[in-house]
ZAZA-391352 format. One record per residue: residue number from 1; residue in one letter; x, y, z of N, C-alpha, C in turn. Coordinates in nm, 2 decimals, decimal comma, padded with zeros to 4 digits. Layout:
MARSE; NUM; a; X; Y; Z; X; Y; Z; X; Y; Z
...
END
This chain:
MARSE; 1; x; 02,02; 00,06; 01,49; 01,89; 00,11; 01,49; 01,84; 00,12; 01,34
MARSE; 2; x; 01,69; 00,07; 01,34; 01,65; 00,07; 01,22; 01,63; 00,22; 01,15
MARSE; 3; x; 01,57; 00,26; 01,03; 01,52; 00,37; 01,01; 01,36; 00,39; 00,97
MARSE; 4; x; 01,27; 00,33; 01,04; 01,16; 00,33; 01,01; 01,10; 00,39; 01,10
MARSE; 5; x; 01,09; 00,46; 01,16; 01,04; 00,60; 01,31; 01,13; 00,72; 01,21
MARSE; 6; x; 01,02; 00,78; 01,18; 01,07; 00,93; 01,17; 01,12; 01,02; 01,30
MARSE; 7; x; 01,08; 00,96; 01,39; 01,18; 01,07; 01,51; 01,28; 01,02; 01,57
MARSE; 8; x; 01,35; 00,92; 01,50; 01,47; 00,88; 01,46; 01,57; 00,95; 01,37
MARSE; 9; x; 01,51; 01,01; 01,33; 01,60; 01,08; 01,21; 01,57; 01,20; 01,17
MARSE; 10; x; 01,68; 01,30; 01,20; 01,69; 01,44; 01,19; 01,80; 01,47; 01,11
MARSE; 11; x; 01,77; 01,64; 01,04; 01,86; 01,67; 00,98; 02,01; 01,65; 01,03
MARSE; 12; x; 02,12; 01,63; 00,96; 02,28; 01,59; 01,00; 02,30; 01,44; 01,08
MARSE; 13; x; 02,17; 01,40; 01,11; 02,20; 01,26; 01,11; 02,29; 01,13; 01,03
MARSE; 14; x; 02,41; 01,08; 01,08; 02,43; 01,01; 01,00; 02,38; 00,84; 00,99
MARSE; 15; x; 02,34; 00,85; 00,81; 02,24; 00,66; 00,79; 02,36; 00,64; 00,70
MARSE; 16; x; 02,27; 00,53; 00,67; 02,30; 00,44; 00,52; 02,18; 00,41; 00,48
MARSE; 17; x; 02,13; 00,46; 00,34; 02,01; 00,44; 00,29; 02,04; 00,33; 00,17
MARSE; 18; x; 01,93; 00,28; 00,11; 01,91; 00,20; 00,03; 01,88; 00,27; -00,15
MARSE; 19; x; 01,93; 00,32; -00,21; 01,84; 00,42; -00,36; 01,76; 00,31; -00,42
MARSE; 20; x; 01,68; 00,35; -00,49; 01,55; 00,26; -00,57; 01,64; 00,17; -00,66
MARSE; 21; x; 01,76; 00,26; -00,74; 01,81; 00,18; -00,84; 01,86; 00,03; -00,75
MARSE; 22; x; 01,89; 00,03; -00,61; 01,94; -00,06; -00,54; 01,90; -00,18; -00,45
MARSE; 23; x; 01,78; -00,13; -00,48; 01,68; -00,23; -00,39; 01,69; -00,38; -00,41
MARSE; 24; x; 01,75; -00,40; -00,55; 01,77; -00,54; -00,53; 01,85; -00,62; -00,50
MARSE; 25; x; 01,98; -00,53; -00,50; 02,14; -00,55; -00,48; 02,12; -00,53; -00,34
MARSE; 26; x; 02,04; -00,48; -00,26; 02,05; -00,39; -00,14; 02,19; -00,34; -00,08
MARSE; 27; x; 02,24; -00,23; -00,19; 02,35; -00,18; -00,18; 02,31; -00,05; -00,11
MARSE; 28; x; 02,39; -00,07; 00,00; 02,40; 00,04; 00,08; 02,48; 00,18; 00,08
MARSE; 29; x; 02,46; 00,32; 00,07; 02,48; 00,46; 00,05; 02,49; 00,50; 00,21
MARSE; 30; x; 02,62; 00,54; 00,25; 02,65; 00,59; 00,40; 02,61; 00,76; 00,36
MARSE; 31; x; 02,58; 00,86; 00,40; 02,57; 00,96; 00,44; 02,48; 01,06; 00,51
MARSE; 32; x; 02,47; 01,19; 00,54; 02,43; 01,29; 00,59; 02,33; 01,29; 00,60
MARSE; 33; x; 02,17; 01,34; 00,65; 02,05; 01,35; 00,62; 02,06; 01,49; 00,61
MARSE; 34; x; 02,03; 01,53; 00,49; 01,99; 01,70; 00,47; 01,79; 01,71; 00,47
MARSE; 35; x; 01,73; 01,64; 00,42; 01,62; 01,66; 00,41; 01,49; 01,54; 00,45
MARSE; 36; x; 01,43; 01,54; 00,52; 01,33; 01,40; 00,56; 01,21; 01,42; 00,47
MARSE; 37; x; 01,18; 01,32; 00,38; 01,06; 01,36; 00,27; 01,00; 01,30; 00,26
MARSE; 38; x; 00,98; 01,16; 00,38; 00,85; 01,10; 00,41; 00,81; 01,14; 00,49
MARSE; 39; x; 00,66; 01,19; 00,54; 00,58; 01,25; 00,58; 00,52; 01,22; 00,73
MARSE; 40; x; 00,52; 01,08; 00,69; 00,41; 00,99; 00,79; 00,52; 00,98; 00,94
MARSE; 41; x; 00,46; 00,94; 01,06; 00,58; 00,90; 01,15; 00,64; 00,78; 01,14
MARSE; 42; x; 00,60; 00,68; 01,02; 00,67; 00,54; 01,06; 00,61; 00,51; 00,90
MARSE; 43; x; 00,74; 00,42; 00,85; 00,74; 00,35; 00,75; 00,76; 00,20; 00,75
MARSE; 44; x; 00,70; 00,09; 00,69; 00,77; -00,05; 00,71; 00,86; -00,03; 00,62
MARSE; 45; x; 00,96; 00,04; 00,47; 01,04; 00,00; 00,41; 01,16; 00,14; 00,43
MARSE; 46; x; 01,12; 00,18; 00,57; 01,21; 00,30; 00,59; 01,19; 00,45; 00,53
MARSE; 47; x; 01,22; 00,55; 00,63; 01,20; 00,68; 00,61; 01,29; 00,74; 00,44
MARSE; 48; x; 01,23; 00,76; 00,40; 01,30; 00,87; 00,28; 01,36; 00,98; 00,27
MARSE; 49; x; 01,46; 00,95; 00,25; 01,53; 01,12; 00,32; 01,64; 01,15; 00,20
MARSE; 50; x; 01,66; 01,29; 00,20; 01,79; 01,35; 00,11; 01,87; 01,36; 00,16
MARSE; 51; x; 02,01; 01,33; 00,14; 02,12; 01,31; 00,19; 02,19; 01,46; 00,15
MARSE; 52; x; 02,29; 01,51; 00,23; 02,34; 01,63; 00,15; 02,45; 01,61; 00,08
MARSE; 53; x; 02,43; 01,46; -00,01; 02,48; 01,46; -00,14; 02,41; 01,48; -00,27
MARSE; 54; x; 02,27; 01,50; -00,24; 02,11; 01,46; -00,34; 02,13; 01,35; -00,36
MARSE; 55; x; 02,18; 01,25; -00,29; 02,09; 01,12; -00,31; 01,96; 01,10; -00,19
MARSE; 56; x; 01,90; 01,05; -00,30; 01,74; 00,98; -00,23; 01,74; 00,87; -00,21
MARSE; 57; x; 01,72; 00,81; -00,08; 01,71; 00,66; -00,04; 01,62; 00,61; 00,06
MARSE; 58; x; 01,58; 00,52; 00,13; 01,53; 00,48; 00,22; 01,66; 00,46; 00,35
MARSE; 59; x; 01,60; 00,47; 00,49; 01,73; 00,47; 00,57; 01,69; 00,31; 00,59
MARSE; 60; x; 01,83; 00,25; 00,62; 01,85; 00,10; 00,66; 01,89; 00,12; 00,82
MARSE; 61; x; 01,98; 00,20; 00,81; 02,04; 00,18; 00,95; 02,05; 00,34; 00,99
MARSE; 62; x; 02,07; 00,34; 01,08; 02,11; 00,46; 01,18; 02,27; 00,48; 01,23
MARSE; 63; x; 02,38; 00,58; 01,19; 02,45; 00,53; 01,23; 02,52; 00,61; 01,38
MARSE; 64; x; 02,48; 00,74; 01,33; 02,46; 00,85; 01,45; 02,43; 01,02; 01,41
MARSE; 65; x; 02,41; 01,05; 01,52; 02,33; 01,16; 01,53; 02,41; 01,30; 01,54
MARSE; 66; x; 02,37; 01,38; 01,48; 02,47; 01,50; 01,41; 02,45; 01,62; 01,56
MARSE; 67; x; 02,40; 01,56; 01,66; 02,41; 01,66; 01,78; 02,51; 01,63; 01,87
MARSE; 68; x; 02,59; 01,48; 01,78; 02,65; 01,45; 01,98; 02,81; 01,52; 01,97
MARSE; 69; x; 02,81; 01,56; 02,10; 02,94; 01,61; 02,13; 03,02; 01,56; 02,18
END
């Protein structure tokens, strides 16, 4: 799943986002979503979110969701 739908992506979700420094390498960052800090419902280069490591990225992928039991 992509990350460009904000109601895709909730706090404790786990992505892989892309950081700015990495956009060209499109090196990918796996972790947490602690905070969603794009605003809109839908992005073409992906939702921006804080990871609860403080990194800021765009999401690439979805990898799962912090509710499932």
């Amino acid at each position: 799943m992509n990350g460009r739908q904000r109601t895709d992506i909730k706090p404790g979700t786990r992505v892989r986002v892309v950081q700015k420094a990495d956009q060209g390498s499109g090196r990918l960052t796996e972790g947490i979503v602690q905070d969603i800090l794009t605003p809109s419902p839908d992005h073409p280069r992906g939702i921006k979110v804080r990871l609860t490591s403080g990194i800021v990225g765009r999401v690439k992928e979805i990898i799962g969701s912090g509710d499932a039991t």
